[in-house]
Structures are given as C-alpha cells and as structure tokens.
C-alpha positions as CSV (number, residue, x, y, z in Angstrom):
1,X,-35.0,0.3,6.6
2,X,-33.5,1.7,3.4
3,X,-31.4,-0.3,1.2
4,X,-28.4,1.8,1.7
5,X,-28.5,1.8,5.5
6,X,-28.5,-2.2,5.0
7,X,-25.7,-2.1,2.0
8,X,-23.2,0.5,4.2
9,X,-24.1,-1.7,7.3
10,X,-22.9,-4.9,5.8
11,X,-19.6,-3.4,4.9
12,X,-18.9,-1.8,8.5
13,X,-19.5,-5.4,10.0
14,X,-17.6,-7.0,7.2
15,X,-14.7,-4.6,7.7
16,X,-14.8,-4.7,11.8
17,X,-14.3,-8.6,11.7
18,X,-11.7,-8.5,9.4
19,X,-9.8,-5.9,11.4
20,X,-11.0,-8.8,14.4
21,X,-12.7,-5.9,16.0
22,X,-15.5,-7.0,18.5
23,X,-18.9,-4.6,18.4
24,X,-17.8,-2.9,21.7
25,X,-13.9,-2.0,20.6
26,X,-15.0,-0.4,17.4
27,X,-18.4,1.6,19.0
28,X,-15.8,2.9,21.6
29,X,-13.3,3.9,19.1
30,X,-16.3,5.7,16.8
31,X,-17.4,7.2,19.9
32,X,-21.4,5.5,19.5
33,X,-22.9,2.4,21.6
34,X,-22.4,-1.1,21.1
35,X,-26.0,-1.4,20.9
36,X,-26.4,1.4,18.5
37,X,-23.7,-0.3,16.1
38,X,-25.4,-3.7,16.0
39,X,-28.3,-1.6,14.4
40,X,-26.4,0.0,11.8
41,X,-24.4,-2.8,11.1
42,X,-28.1,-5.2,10.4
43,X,-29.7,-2.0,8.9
44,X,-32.4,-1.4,11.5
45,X,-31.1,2.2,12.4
46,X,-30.3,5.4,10.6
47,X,-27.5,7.2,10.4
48,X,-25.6,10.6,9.8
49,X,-22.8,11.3,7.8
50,X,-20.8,12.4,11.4
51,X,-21.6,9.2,12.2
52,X,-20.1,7.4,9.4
53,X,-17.0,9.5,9.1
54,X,-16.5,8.8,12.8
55,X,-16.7,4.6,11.9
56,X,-14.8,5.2,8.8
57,X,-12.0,6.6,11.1
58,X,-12.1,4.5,13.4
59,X,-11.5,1.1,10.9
60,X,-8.5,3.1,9.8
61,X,-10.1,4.6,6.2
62,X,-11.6,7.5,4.5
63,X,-15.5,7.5,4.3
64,X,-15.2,7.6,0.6
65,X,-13.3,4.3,0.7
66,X,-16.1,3.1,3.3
67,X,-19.0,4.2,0.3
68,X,-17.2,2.6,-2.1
69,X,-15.9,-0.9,-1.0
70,X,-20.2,-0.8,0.8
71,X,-21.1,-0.4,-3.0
72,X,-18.7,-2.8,-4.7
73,X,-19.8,-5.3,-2.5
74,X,-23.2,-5.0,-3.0
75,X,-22.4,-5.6,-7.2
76,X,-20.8,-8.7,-6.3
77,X,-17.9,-6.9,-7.7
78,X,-15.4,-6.8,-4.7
79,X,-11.9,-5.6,-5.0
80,X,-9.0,-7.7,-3.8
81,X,-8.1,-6.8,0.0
82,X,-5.0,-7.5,1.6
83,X,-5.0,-10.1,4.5
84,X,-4.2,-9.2,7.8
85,X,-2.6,-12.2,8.6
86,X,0.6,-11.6,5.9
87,X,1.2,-8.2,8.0
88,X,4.6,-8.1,9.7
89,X,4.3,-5.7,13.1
90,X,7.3,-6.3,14.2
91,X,9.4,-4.9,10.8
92,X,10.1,-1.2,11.2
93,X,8.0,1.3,9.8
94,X,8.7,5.4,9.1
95,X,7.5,7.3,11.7
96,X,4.1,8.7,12.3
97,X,3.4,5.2,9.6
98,X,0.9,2.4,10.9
99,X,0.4,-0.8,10.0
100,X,-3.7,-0.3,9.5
101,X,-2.4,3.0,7.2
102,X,-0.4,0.9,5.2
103,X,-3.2,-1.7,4.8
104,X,-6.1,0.9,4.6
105,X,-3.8,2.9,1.6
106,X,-3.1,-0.5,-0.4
107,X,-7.0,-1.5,0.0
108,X,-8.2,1.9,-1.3
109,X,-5.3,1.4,-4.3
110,X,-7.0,-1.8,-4.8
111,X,-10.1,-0.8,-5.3
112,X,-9.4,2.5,-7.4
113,X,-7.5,-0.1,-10.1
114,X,-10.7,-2.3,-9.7
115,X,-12.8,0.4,-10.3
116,X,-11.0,1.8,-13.1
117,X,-11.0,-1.8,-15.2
118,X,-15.1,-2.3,-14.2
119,X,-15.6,0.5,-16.5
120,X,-13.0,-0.4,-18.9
121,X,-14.2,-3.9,-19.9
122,X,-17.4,-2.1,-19.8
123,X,-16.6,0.2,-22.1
124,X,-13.8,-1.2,-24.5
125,X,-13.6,-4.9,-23.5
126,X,-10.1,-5.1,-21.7
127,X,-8.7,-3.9,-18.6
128,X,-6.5,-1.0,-18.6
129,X,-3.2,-2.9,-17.9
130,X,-3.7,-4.2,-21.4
131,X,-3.7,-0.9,-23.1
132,X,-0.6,0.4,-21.4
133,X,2.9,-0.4,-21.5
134,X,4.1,-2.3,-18.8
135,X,6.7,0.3,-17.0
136,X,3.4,2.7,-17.4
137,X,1.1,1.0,-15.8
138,X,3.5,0.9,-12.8
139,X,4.0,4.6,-13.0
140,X,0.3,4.9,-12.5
141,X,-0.2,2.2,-10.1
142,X,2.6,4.2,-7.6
143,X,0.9,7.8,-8.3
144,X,-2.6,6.0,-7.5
145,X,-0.3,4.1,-4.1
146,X,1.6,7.6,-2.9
147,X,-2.2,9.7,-3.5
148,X,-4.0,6.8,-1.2
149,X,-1.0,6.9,1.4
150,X,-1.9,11.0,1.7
151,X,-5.5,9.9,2.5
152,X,-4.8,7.4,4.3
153,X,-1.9,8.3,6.7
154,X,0.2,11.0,8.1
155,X,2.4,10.9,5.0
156,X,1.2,13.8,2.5
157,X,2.1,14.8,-0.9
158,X,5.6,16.6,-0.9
159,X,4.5,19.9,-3.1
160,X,7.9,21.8,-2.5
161,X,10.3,19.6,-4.3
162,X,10.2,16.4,-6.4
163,X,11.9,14.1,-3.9
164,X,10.7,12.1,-1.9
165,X,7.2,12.0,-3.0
166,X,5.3,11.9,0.8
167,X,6.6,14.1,3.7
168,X,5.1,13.5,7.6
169,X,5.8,16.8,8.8
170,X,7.1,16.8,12.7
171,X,5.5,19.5,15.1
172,X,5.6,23.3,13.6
173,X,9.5,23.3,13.0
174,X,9.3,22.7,9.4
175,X,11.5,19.6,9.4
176,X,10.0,16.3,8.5
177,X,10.7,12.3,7.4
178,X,10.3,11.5,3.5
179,X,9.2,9.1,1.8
180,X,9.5,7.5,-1.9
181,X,6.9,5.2,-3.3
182,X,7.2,3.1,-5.8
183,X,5.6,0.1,-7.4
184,X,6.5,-3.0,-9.4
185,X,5.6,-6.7,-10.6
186,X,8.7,-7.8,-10.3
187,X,8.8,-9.2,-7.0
188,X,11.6,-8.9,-4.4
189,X,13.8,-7.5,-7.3
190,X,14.7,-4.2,-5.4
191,X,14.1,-0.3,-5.7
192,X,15.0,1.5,-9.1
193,X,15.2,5.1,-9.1
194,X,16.1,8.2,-11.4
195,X,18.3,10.3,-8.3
196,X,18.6,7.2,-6.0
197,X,19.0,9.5,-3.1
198,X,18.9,8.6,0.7
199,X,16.2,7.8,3.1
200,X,12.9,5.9,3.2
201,X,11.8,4.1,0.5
202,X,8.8,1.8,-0.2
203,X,8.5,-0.5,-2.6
204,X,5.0,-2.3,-3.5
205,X,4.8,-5.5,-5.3
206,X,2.0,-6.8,-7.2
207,X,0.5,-9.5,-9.0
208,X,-2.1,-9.2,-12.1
209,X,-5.3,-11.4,-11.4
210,X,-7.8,-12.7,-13.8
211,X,-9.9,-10.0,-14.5
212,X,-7.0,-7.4,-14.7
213,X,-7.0,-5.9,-11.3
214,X,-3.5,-6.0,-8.9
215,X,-3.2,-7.3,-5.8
216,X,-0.5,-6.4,-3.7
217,X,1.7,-9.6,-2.2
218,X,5.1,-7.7,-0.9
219,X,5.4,-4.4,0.5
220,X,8.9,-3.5,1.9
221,X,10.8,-0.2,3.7
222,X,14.1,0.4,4.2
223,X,16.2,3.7,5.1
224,X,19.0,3.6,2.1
225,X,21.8,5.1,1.6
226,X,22.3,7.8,-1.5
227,X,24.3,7.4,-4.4
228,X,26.8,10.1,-2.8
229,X,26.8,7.9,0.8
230,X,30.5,6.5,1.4
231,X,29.0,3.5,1.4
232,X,25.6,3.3,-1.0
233,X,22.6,1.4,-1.5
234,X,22.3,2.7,-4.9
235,X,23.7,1.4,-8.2
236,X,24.4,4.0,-11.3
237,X,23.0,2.1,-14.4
238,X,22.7,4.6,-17.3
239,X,20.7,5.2,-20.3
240,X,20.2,2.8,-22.0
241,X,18.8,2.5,-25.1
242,X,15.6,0.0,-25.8
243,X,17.2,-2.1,-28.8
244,X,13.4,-3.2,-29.9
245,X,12.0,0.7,-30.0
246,X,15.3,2.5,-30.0
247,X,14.0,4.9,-27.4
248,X,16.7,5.5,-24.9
249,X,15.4,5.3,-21.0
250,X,15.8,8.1,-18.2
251,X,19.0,8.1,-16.1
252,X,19.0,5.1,-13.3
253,X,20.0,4.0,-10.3
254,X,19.0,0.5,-9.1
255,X,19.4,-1.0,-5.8
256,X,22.6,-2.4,-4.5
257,X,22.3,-6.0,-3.3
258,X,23.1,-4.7,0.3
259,X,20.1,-2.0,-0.4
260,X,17.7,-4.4,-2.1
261,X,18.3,-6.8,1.7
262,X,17.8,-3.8,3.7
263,X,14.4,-3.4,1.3
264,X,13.8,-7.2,2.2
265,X,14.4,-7.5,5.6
266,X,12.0,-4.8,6.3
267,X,9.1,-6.7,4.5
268,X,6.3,-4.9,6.1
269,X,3.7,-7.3,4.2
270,X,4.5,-11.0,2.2
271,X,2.0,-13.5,1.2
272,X,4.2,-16.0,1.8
273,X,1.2,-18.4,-0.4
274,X,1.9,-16.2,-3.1
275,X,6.2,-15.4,-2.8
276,X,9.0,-17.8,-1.7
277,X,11.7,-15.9,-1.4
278,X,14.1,-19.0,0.1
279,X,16.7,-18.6,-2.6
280,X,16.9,-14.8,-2.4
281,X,20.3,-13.5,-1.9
282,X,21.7,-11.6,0.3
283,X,24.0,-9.0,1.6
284,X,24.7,-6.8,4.5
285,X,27.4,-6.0,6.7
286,X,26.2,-6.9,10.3
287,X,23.8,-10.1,11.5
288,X,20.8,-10.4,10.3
289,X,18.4,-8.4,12.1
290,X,15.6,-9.8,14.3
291,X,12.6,-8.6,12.6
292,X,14.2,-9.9,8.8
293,X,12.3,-12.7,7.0
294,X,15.8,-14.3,6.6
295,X,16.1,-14.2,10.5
296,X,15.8,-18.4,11.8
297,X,13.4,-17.1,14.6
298,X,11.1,-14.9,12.9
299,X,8.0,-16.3,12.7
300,X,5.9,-15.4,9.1
C-alpha cells in the first residue's frame, strides 16, 4: 500500500459522500466494481490512471482537480467547497449546463485561489487579494471561474469573438448558447458590463475568508435583455472618472432593477447562512416565478 494510493483514496470516498453517492452508484458510473472501489477508496488496491480519469468523471471533475483537492487534503490545507445542500435544482440553468458542473467549476476555482495564496503567504507574507486592487482581483477571479467552467462543463472558451465569454456549441450546425461570466463581492447587487448585450449571464458572488481565499455564497443566471432590446435589462452608466486617482473607468452598463430580479430569481446557488436577501427589491413585469427565492412556496 503506497501512500499515494491511500491519500487519492481518501479523497474519492470523501468526494462520493459528499456528492451522497453510495459505493455501488459511483463504481457503476466509473464503470469498476463495488468491491474493487472499497479498495481503492481504503488504499489496499492499485490503480491506473484510466481508472482514475474514469472516477474523476464520474464525481463530475477533471482528474487534475481529483490530484489536487487528494493533495491539499493530505496538507491539512483544504480549500473551501461549496455545499450541496445551498444548490437550487429547480432554478433554470443554460442548456447542456448541470448543477454538478456548476459545483465541480466553482470547487476547482476554489482551490486554484487557495492554491495561489499557499504559495503567496509562503513566499511574500500575504494573500494575493491584498496586493491587488479590488475590481482586479475580481477580473482574475472570473477569468480563473469562465477557464474552470471550460473544464468543467460543456461551456468552452468563445475564441471567435469577445462576447459572450463561454459558447456550448449545438450538434455540427455551428450555432450555439453563450454565456458571460462574471464575478463579484458585492452580493446580490446585479451584473455590470462594458457592451451589456443580450443572453445568458452568470454572476458569482463571493466572500473573503480568513486566510485570504474566496468562497462562493451566490451564483445566479438569467437570460437579459440587451441594451438595444425594446425593453432592456441593461442600464448605460458612463465613464466615469475615479475622483481619488483621477483615472476615468471603461464604458458601463449595469443591470436594470428588472434585470438584476431576473439575475435573482434564478439563484442557482445561496447560502442562505451566509446572505439574507429579505429586503432585496424587486421588479418585474409578470408573477413571480415558481422557482424564484422571492416565490412564498419555494423551499431554500
């Protein structure tokens, strides 16, 4: 028994029974034996690398993610990990998007900031979000979310124009469903955008824990309208100029409050220990749909 079968072992049984997998349902999803799982899970058996690509696939992640989050564990220096329990199935995703996508993505985003700030504090004595400028940091933390979302799902980088930034191409016809990712602390605010143009949207919230790393709390999709729609889920705001640095900003749009609802009534993930979002406004045309956190019978 080597010490890596045992440390890569823990973490598939650790990552089974928090996806509430039982032995049996994930050995039939990696195509191996229950029996033959149990011993790679305690360490007693071997195994090859089409083996573990086939049980990194099945728990819904890339084998690098596997290696990693095995080894991280094994420091006693874990990255934050989202909990399945603050997952909404029933608010509407893009197609060819999963819930376990979504989660493996923000896990594997997770862990890359974690990773990055281990060898920071190592090597300077602070965690990278202290060394860049706020607005930065959530630049980088959506171009690390959009890259994970290409590993981790259908939805790959969009080479051929700038918008959106993630395309899940349909069949052999070419035509497709976008995607825009961004990122932000500011929780439940809306989207913000420099062409504020239609379709899907995601918008990640995050918190800042102790040691520097992110965890994701909020995670919301909504279709919106373009700036050019007749009736638009995007606000023009300008350039404005910083009055502290004097630096003027890019050209923005921000969110409507009818397109920051649409945003919030698709809250695909809320840790509802960690947002209230009672006194949020709102504002939308119709009812309120079934599968809203606003909605009286939605349980979160």
């Amino acid at each position: 028994m080597s010490e890596t079968q045992k440390i890569i072992g823990a973490c598939v049984r650790l990552l089974r029974e928090q996806q509430r997998f039982s032995q049996e349902t994930l050995a039939a999803k990696a195509g191996i034996s229950y029996q033959y799982l149990s011993g790679v899970e305690t360490g007693k058996e071997n195994f090859s690398i089409q083996v573990l690509e086939s049980l990194a696939k099945a728990l819904g992640l890339p084998i690098r993610a596997l290696v990693i989050a095995a080894y991280d564990g094994a420091a006693g220096a874990q990255a934050p990990r989202l909990e399945t329990r603050h997952f909404r199935p029933q608010a509407p995703l893009p197609e060819g998007l999963t819930l376990n996508q979504l989660e493996a993505a923000a896990n594997l985003t997770q862990s890359i900031i974690h990773r990055i700030n281990r060898n920071m504090i190592l090597e300077v004595g602070q965690p990278l979000q202290s060394l860049i400028q706020g607005n930065n940091f959530s630049g980088l933390v959506s171009n690390i979310f959009s890259n994970s979302m290409d590993e981790c799902s259908l939805y790959k980088h969009n080479h051929d124009q700038r918008y959106p930034d993630l395309m899940y191409k349909q069949g052999n016809t070419g035509a497709g469903v976008g995607l825009e990712v961004k990122t932000t602390i500011n929780i439940g605010k809306g989207g913000e955008s420099h062409n504020g143009h239609s379709g899907w949207h995601v918008i990640a919230c995050y918190n800042f824990i102790g040691n520097g790393d992110i965890q994701f709390v909020h995670i919301m999709f909504a279709q919106l309208n373009g700036h050019q729609h007749t009736n638009p889920d995007w606000s023009y705001v300008g350039s404005k100029v910083n009055t502290d640095t004097g630096s003027r900003r890019t050209e923005t749009y921000v969110t409507t409050l009818a397109g920051t609802t649409k945003l919030r009534d698709g809250s695909a993930y809320l840790d509802t220990d960690k947002v209230n979002f009672s006194r949020w406004r709102q504002a939308r045309d119709g009812a309120i749909p079934p599968w809203s956190i606003f909605a009286n019978n939605n349980p979160l």
